[in-house]
Every structure is written in structure tokens, then in C-alpha cells.
C-alpha positions as CSV (number, residue, x, y, z in Angstrom):
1,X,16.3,-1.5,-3.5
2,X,13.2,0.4,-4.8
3,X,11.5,3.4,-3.1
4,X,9.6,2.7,-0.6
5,X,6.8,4.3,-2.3
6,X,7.3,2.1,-5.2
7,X,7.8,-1.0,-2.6
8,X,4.3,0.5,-1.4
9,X,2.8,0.4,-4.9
10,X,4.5,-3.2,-6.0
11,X,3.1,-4.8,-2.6
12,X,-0.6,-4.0,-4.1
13,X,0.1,-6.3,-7.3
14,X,1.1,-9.0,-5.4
15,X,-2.1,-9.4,-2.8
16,X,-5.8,-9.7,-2.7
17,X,-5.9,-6.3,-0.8
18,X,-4.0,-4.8,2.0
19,X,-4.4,-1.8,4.8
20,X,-1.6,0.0,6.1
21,X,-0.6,-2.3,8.4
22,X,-0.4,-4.9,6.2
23,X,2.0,-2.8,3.8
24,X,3.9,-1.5,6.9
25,X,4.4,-5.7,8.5
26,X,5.0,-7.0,4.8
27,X,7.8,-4.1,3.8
28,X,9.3,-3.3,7.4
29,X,12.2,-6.3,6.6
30,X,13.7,-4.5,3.8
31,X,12.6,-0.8,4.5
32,X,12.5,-1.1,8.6
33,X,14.5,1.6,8.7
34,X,13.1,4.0,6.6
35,X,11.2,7.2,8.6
36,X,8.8,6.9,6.3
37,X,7.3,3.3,7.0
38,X,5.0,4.7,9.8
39,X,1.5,4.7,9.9
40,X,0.5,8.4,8.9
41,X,3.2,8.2,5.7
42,X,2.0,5.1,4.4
43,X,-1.4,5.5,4.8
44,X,-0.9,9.4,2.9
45,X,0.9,7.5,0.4
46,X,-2.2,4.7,-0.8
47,X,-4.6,7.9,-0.8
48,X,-2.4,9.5,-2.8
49,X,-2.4,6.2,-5.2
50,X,-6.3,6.3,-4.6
51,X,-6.6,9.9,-6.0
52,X,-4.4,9.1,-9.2
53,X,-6.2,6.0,-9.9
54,X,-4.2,3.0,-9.2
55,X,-6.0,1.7,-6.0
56,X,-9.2,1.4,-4.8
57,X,-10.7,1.5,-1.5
58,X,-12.3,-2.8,-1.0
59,X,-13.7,-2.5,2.9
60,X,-13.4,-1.4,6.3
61,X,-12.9,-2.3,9.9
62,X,-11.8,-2.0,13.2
63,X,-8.8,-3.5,14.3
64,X,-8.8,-4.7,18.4
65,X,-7.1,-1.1,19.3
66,X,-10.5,0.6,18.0
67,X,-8.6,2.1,15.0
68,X,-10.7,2.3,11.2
69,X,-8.5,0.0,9.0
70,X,-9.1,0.3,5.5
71,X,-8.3,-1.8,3.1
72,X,-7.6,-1.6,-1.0
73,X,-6.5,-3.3,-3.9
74,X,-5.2,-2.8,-7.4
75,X,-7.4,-3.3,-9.9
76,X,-6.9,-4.6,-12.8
77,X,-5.7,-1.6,-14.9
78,X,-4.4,0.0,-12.0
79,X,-1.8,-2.7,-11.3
80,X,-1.1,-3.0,-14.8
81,X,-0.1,0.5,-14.5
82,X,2.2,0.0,-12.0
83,X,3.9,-2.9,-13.7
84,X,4.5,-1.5,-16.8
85,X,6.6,1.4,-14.5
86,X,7.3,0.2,-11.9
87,X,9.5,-3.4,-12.8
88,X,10.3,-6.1,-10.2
């Protein structure tokens, strides 16, 4: 099993683009039980993928709560990136 920050990462290769709540639905079978699956942590951790360069930010909305979803992707050389670190 990878880390779920890595899992996080990994996800973004694999789809169009995701929000957080994608991530946190598509991972919680494997990392369900992990603390670190909420929300807050998840979201802290695509920023923190945004700010090194490996995401970018695609669009916005509002789920039917009210709450801003944003959603991103892995471009092209950012998912390379994480491929050639982060194996499946």
C-alpha cells in the first residue's frame, strides 16, 4: 500500500480531473481508515501539489450543500512527474 499522499497524487493520473471529494470516495476503500482522508487534509494536500507544480486548478462549483468544489488535473508534465516517482 502506498501513502495516502501518493494514492492522492496517483488518483490524478488516472482521471480527467477530480475535487476532494472525488479523491476522498475513489481512495476511502483502501485508505478508509486513514485520519488523514478527510476533507481539510486532502484538500491541503492537492494545494500543496498545486504550489509544486504537478496539478492545476480546471473549474469550480457548488456542490448541493452550498460548499465551493474545485476541481484539478495533472497535466501533462505534471503527471509524468509523478509517474516517473511515484510507480503503480
Amino acid at each position: 500500500m502506498k501513502p495516502l499522499n501518493y494514492a492522492i497524487l496517483k488518483y490524478f493520473t488516472k482521471v480527467k480531473e477530480a475535487c476532494a471529494d472525488d479523491v476522498i470516495n475513489a481512495l476511502k476503500g483502501e485508505y478508509g481508515s486513514f485520519k488523514a482522508l478527510k476533507k481539510p487534509a486532502v484538500i491541503e494536500a492537492i494545494m500543496t501539489a498545486e504550489a509544486n507544480g504537478l496539478l492545476e486548478e480546471t473549474r469550480f462549483d457548488v456542490d448541493s450543500k452550498g460548499e465551493l468544489r474545485v476541481y484539478y488535473r495533472a497535466h501533462e508534465e505534471g503527471a509524468a512527474t509523478i509517474n516517473s516517482y511515484i510507480p503503480d
